[in-house]
N, C-alpha and C positions, 0 to 999 in steps of 0.2 A: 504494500500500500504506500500510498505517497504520503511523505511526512512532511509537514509544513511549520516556520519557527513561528513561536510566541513570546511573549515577557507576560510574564504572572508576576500582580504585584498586588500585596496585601494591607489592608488598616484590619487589626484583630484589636477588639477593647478588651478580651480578657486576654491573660497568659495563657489560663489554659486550655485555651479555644486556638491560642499565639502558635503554641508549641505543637498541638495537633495538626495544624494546618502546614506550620513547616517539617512536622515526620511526614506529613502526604507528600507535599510537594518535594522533599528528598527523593521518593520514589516516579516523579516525571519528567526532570530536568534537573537543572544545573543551577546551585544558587551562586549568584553573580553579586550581591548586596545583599544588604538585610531587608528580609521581605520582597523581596527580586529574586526571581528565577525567569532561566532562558531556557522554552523548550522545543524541542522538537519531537512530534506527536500526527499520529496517525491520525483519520476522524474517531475510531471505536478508541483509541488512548484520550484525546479529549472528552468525549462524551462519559469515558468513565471517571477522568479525573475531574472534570465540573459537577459529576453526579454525589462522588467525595467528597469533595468540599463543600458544596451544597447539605449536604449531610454535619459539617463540621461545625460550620459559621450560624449568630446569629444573625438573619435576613434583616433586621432591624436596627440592628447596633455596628455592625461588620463589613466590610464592601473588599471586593476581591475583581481586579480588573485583569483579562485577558485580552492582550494587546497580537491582535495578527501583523508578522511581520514579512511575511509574504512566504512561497514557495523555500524549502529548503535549496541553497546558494549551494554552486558547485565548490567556490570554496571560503572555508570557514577563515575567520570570522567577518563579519559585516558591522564590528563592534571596533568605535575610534575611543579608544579610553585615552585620557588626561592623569596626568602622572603616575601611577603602577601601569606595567601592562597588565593585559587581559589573557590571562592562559585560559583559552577552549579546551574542554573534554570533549572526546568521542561522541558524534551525534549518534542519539539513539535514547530513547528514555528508558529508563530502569525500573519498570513498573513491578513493585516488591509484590 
């Protein structure tokens, strides 16, 4: 299936609703910042990971943005970072 990048990015008001949401997203991308993750994800790997978190977060206190960043690039990265560089892992999510 073709996989396409995201950035998932989090506001969690509790910890530990915080901490839940980033053990999920450990298992679908690559955390890049706090509360940032970069992924790349089939459609049935997003539809399960939104169904997850969806399940994590409260709907009313919580907001969780999935940003499409278009078709996965032949080559990685498409990330201009300012002072550290940016080390990519291996595209491919890790769905635990």
């Amino acid at each position: 299936m073709k996989r396409r990048d995201y950035l998932v990015t989090y506001d969690i008001s509790d910890d530990k609703r915080l901490r839940s949401v980033f053990k999920a997203m450990k298992g679908y991308g690559e955390h890049v910042q706090f509360s940032v993750f970069r992924c790349s994800l089939t459609k049935t790997e997003m539809t399960e990971m939104m169904a997850k978190l969806s399940g994590l977060i409260h709907h009313g206190l919580d907001q969780v943005l999935i940003i499409y960043l278009g078709p996965l690039p032949e080559k990685r990265p498409r990330v201009r970072p300012l002072g550290r560089p940016y080390q990519p892992v291996e595209p491919g999510a890790r769905v635990l």
